[in-house]
C-alpha positions in Angstrom: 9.0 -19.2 8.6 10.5 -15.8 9.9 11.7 -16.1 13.9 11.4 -12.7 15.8 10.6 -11.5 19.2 9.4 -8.2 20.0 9.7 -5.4 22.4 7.9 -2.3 23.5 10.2 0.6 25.1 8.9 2.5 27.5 8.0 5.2 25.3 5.7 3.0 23.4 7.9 2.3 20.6 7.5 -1.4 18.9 10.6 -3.0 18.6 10.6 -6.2 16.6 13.6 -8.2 15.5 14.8 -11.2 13.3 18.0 -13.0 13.5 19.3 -14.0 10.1 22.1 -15.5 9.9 22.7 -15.9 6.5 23.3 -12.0 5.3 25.7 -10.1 6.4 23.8 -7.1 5.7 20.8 -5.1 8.2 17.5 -4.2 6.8 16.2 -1.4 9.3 12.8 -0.5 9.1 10.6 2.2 10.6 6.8 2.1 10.0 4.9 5.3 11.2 0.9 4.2 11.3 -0.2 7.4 9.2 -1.3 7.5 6.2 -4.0 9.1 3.5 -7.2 7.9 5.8 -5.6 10.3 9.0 -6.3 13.3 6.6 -8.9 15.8 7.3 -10.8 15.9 3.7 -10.0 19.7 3.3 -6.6 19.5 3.9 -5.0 15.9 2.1 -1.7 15.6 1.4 0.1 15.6 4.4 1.2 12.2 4.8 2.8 12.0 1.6 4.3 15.5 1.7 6.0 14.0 4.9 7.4 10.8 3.3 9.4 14.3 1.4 10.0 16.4 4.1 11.5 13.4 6.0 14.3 13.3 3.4 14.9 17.3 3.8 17.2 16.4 6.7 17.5 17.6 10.4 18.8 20.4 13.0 22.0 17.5 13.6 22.1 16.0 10.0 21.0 18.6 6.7 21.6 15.6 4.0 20.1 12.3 5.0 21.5 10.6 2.3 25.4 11.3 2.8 25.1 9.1 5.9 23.5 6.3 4.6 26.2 6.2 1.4 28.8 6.8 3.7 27.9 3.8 5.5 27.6 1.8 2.1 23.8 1.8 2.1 20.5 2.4 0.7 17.4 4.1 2.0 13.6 5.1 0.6 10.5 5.4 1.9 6.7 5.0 0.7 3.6 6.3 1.8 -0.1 4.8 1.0 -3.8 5.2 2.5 -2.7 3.3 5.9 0.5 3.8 7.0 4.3 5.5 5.6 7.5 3.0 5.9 11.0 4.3 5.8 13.8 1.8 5.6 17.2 1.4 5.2 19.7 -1.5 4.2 23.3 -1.1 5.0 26.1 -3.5 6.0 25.8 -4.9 9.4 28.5 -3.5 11.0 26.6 0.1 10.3 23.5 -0.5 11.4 24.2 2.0 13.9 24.3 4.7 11.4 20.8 3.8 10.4 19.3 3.8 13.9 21.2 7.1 15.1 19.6 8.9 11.6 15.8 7.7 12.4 16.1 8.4 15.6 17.0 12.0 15.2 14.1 12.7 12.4 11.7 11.4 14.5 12.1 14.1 17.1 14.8 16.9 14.9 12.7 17.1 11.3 13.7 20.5 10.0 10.3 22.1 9.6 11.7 25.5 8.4 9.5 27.6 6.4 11.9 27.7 3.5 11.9 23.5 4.1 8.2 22.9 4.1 8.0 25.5 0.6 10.7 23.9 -1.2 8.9 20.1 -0.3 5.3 21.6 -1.1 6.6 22.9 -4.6 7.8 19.1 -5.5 4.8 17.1 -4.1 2.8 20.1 -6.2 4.5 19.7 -9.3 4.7 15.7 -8.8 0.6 16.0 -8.6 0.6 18.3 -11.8 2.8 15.7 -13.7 1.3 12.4 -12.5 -1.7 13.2 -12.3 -2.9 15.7 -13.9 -0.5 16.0 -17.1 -0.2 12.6 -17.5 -2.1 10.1 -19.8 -4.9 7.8 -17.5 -3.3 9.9 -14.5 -6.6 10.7 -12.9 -8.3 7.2 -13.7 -7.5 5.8 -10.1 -8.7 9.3 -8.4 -11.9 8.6 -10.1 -12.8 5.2 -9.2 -12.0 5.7 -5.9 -14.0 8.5 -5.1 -17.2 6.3 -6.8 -16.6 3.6 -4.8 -16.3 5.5 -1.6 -18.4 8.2 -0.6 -17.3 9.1 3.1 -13.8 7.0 4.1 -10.7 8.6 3.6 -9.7 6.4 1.2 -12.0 8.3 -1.4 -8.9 9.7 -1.6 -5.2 9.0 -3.3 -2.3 9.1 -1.5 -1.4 12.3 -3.2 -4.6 14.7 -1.9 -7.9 15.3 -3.5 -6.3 18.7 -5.2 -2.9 20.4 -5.4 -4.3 23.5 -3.6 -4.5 21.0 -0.7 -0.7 21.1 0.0 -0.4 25.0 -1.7 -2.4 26.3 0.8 -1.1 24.2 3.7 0.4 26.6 6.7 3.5 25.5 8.4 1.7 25.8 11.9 -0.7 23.2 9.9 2.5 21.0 8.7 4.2 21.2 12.3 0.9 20.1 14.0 0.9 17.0 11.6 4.3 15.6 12.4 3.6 16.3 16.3 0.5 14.3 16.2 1.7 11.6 14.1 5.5 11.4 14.0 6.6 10.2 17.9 7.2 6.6 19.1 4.1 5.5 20.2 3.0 5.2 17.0 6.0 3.5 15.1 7.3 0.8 14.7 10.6 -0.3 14.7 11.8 -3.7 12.9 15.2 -5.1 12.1 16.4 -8.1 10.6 20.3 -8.8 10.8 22.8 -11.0 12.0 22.3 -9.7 15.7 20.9 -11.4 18.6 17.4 -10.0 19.3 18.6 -8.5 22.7 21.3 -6.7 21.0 19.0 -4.9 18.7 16.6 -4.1 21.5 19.6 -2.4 23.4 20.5 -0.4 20.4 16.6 0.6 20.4 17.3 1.6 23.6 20.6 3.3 23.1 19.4 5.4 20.2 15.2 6.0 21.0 14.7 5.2 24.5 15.1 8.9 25.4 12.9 10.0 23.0 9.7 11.5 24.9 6.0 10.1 23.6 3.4 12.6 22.9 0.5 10.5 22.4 -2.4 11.9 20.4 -5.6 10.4 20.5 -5.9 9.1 16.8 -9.7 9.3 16.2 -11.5 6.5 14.6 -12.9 6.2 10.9 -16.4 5.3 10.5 -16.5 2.1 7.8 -17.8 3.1 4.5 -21.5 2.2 4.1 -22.3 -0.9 2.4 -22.7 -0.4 -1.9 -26.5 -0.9 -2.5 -27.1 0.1 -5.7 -24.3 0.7 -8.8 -22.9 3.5 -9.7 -21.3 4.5 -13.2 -19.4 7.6 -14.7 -17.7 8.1 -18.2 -15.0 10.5 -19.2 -13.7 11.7 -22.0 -9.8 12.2 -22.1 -6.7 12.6 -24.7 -5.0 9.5 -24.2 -4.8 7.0 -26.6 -7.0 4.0 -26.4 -10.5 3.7 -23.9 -10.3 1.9 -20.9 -13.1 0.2 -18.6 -13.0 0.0 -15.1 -15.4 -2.2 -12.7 -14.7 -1.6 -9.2 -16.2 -4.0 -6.6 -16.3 -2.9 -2.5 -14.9 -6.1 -0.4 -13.7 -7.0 2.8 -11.2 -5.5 5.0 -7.4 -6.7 5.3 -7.9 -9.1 8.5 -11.2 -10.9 6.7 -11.0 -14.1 5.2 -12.1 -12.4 2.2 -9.3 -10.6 1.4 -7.5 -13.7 1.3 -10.0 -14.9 -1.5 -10.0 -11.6 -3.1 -6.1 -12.2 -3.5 -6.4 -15.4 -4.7 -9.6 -14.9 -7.1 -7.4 -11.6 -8.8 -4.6 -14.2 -8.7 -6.5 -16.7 -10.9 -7.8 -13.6 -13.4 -5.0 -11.8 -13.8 -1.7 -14.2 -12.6 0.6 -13.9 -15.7 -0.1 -14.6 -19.3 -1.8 -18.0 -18.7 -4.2 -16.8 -16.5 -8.2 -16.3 -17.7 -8.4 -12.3 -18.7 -5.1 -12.4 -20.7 -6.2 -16.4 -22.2 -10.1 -15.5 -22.9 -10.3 -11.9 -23.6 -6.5 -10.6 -24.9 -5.5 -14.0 -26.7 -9.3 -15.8 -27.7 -11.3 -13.3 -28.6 -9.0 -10.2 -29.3 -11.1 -7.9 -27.5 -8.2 -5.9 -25.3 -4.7 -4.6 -25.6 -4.0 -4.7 -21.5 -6.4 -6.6 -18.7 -5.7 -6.9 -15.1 -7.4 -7.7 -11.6 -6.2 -6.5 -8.5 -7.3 -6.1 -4.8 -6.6 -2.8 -3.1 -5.7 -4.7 0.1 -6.1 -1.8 2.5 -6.6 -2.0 6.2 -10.4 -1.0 5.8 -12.7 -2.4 3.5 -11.0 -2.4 0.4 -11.8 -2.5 -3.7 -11.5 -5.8 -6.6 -10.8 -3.9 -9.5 -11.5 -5.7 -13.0 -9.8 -3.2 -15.4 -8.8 -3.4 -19.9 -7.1 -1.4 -22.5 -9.8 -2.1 -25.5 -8.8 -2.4 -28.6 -10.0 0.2 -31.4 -11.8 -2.6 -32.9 -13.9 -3.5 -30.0 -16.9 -1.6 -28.8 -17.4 -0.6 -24.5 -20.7 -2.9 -25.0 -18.7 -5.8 -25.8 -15.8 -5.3 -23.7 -18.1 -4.5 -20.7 -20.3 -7.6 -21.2 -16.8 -10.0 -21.6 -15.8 -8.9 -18.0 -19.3 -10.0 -16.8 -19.3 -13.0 -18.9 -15.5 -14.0 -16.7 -17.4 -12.7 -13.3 -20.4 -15.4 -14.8 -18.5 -18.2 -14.9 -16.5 -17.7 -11.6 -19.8 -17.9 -9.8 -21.3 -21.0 -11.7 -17.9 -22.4 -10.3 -16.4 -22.9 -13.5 -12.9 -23.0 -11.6 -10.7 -26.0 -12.1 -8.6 -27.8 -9.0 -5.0 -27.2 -11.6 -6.0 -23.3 -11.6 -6.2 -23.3 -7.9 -2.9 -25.2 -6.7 -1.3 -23.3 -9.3 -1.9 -19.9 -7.9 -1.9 -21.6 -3.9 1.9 -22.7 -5.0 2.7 -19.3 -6.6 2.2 -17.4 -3.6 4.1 -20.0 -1.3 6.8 -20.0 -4.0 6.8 -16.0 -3.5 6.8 -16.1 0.3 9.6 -18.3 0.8 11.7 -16.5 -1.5 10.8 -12.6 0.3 12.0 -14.8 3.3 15.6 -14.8 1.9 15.6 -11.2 1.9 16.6 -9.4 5.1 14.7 -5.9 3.7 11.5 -7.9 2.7 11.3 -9.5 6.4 12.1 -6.0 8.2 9.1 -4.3 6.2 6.9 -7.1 6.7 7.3 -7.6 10.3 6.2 -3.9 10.6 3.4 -4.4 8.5 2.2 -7.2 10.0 2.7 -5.6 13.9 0.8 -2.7 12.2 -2.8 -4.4 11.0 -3.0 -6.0 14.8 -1.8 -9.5 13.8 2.2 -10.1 13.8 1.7 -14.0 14.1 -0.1 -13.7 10.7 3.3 -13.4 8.8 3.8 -17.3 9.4 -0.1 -18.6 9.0 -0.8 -16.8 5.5 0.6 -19.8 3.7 -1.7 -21.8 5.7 -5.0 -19.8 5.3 -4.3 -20.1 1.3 -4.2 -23.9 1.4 -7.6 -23.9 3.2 -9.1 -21.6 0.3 -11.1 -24.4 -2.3 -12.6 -23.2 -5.9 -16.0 -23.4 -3.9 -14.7 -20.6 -2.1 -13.8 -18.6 -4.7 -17.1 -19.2 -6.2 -18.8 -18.1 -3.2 -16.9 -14.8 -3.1 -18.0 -14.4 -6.6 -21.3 -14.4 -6.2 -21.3 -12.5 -2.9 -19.0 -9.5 -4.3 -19.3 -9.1 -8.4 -23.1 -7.9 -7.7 -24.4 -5.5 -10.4 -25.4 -3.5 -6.9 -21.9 -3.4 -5.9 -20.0 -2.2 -8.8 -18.7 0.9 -9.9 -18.1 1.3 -13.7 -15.4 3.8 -14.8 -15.9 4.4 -18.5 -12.2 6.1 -19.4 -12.7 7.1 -23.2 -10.5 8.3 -25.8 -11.7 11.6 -27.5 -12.0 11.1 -30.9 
């Protein structure tokens, strides 16, 4: 169980903290609630090309980084379709250093013309390389603009086209981190050996003065419900043919995401779990499988996906995949297969409780999807889940209606 209280300064910024007694070093964690789906669809990008720019240092500070390793510690940052997270680990004593450094990019980001260029050539190149240049690189932009058709999330976190970011203007850029970058929509978490009112005072000390320039953050309509499927097949150098099935399911606060976790948990859990047993092992049909949930904020994807093997044709593979969907419905799921995956991810959440970085980022992920008090209850909720269950969200979500089939082929 992770102990915090919380805060909000006057400015609106979030403060959450967690005593740990145990480490002697901080985990400092700043959560910004923009991501991909706060794009406008002719100019995406921008949220990652921040998580870049945020690194290109400030009016007070040119070289984040020297800081950090002067103060003995680590920093990096991520961005995805909901939010970007920047955090920092450093020796307790420091933590100072860490707070004085976010607090100055949040209102001093150097947004220099020759700054914004240099980050726009990287985040180009990195979307030529990775995506473009690079074997199965596009196979995730595909899917996901099949399975949506108007939500942001259509999009990866890397923009719909490099010409996105190329063309970007620095008026554009500066607009971005005004809206998006200010204290009212952050949030702060810290987990250290320090008394919950001595981080809040540091909050204070170091962002309290910070003004708040709210922007009215306007809302996403949902994605319309999948009625009938949808299929598209590619042809691409790479070296063996993959299949995709892609499966619209419930948002992050729904107790189907919970069974969506659990249900990719049982498919695709390690190498005694059913795709790797059945299809890799049995019957030889794939090199790779896997099963995975998107877990976004919004209404998010189940993903079936396999390497074939150049023995086996797409038919086969294709009807294997239904054949494992088949038998999850008809409720073909033992009780051993159930507490096994229920005790894994208890097993994992006790030991990210040890960690003082794992509780600061999760404390400002959890503030950020509405439900903070949901950090100690997930355990909970996964005990409640039965094989019925899973069964049920078979049936309901692997429809033939709902799917979206990505055929990924290897030119001959």
């Amino acid at each position: 169980m992770i102990t915090y209280d919380k805060i909000q300064l006057k400015n609106g910024l979030t403060v959450i903290a967690n005593r740990d007694r145990a480490s002697r070093m901080a985990a400092v964690n700043l959560l910004y609630k923009v991501g991909a789906r706060n794009e406008s669809p002719t100019r995406t990008g921008l949220a990652h090309l921040f998580e870049h720019l945020m690194f290109r240092g400030t009016h007070q500070v040119p070289d984040f980084d020297t800081p950090v390793q002067m103060a003995c510690g680590e920093n990096n940052a991520f961005t995805n379709n909901d939010y970007t997270d920047f955090y920092i680990t450093l020796p307790t004593a420091n933590i100072e250093t860490a707070l004085w450094l976010e607090s100055d990019r949040m209102t001093g980001l150097n947004l220099s013309a020759e700054a914004i260029e240099i980050e726009k050539r990287v985040v180009v190149e990195e979307f030529r390389q990775r995506y473009l240049n690079q074997p199965y690189g596009d196979q995730n932009m595909l899917l996901r603009d099949m399975v949506y058709t108007t939500h942001p999330y259509r999009w990866a976190t890397i923009g719909l086209t490099p010409e996105h970011i190329e063309q970007a203007t620095a008026e554009e850029i500066r607009d971005f981190y005004q809206r998006f970058y200010h204290p009212s929509n952050a949030i702060l978490s810290v987990s250290a050996d320090i008394e919950a009112q001595e981080v809040f005072e540091l909050a204070e000390k170091w962002f309290g003065d910070i003004e708040d320039k709210p922007y009215a953050i306007p809302a996403i309509a949902p994605e319309p419900v999948q009625t009938a499927a949808r299929r598209k097949e590619v042809e691409r150098d790479v070296p063996a043919t993959t299949i995709t099935i892609a499966f619209q399911m419930g948002e992050r606060l729904s107790r189907d995401f919970f069974l969506g976790d659990m249900t990719s948990d049982l498919l695709a859990g390690g190498d005694s779990a059913r795709l790797y047993e059945r299809l890799i092992k049995r019957k030889r049909l794939f090199a790779s499988t896997n099963a995975y949930i998107s877990g976004d904020l919004d209404r998010g994807m189940f993903v079936f996906t396999g390497q074939l093997l150049p023995t086996t044709s797409e038919a086969d593979a294709e009807t294997a995949i239904w054949e494992e969907i088949a038998d999850l419905q008809a409720g073909n799921i033992s009780e051993y297969e159930i507490e096994k995956v229920k005790n894994k991810f208890e097993a994992n959440t006790l030991f990210g409780e040890l960690n003082v970085m794992n509780k600061a980022m999760n404390m400002g992920y959890y503030e950020m999807i509405g439900d903070l008090p949901l950090i100690n209850r997930e355990v909970e909720i996964y005990r409640s889940l039965s094989a019925a269950d899973v069964a049920d969200f078979s049936s309901r979500i692997f429809r033939p209606e709902n799917a979206s089939t990505l055929i990924y082929r290897a030119a001959k």
